[in-house]
DRENSELUM-761993 format. One record per residue: x, y, z of N, C-alpha, C in turn; residue in one letter. Coordinates in steps of 0.1 Angstrom, whole numbers, padded with zeros to 4 digits, always signed. Layout:
// DRENSELUM-761993
XYZXYZXYZA ...
//
This chain:
// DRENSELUM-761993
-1350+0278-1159-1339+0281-1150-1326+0279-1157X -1317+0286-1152-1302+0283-1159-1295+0272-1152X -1282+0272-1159-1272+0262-1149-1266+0266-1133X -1271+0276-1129-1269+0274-1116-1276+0267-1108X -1267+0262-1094-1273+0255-1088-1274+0261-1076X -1281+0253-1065-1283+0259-1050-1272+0256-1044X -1265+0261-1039-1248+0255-1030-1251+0261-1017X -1247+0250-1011-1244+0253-0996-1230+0259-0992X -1230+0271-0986-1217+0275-0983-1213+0274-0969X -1202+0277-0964-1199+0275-0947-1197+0290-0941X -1195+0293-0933-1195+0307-0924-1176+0312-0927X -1173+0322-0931-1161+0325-0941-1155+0321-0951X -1170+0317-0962-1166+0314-0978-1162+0328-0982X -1155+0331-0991-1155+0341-1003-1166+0339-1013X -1173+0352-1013-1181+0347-1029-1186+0361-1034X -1188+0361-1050-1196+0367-1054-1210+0369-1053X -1213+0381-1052-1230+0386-1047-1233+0389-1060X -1252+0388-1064-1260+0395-1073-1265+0402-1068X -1272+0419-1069-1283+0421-1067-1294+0421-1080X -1306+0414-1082-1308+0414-1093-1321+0426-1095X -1320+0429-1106-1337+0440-1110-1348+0431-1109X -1361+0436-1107-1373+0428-1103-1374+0415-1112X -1372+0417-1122-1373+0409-1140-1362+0399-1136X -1354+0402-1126-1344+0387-1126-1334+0388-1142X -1335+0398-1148-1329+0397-1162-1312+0406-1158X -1316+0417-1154-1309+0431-1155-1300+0429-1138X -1286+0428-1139-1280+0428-1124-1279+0448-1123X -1285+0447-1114-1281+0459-1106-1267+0462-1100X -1266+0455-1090-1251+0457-1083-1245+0442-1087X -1232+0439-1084-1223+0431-1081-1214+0432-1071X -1212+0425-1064-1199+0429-1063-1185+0409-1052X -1180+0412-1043-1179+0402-1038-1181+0405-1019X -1180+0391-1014-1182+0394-1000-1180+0382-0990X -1182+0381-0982-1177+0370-0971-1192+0365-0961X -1190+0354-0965-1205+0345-0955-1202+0347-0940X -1215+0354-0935-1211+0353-0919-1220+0344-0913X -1231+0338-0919-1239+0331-0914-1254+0327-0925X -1257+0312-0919-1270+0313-0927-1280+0314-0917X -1289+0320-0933-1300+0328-0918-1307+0318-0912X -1311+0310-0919-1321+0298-0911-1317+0285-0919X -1320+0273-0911-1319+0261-0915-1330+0256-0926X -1337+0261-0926-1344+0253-0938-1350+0262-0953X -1341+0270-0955-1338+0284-0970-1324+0279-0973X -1325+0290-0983-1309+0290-0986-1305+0303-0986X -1309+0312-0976-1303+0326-0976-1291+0327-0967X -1284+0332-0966-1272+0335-0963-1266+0351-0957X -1264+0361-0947-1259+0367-0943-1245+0370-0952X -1242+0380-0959-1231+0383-0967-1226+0396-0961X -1213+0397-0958-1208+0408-0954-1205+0412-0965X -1208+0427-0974-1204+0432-0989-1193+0441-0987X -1179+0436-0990-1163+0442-0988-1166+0458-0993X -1175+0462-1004-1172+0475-1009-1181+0479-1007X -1195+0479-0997-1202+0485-0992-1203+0487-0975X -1194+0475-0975-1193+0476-0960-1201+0474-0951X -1211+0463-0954-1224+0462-0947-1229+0444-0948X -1241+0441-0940-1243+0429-0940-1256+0426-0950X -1263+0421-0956-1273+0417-0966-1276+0408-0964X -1290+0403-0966-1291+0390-0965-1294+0384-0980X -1287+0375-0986-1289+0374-0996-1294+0353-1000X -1302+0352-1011-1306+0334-1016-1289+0330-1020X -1291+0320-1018-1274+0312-1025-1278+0311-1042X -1288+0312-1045-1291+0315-1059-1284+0329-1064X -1281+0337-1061-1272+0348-1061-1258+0352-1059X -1254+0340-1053-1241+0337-1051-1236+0329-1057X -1219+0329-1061-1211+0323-1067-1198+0322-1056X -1194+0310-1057-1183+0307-1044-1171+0311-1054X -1158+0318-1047-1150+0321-1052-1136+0314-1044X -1130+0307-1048-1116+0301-1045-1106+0299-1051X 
//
């Protein structure tokens, strides 16, 4: 595993999103987005609203980076 860690974020963080290729090696998309909710209490996935796609995702907080 790398130096990322699992972060808990709050409901209207800023952050950067991954989408990553199967291999976990290769990012597909990037881009940034705004937390609207986490999906459940005991994961770390997260509801992301994506600014340049305009849509909601559910994405791991292992894929996110908090931006401030």
């Amino acid at each position: 595993m790398d130096e990322r860690t699992i972060k808990q974020f709050k409901n209207g963080d800023l952050v950067k999103w991954y989408v990553m290729c199967g291999d976990d090696i290769v990012v597909m998309e990037a881009g940034t987005g705004v937390v609207v909710e986490k999906s459940d209490s005991y994961s770390s996935n997260y509801q992301i609203y994506r600014n340049e796609k305009k849509d909601i995702m559910k994405i791991n907080s292992y894929y996110l980076e908090s931006l401030k």
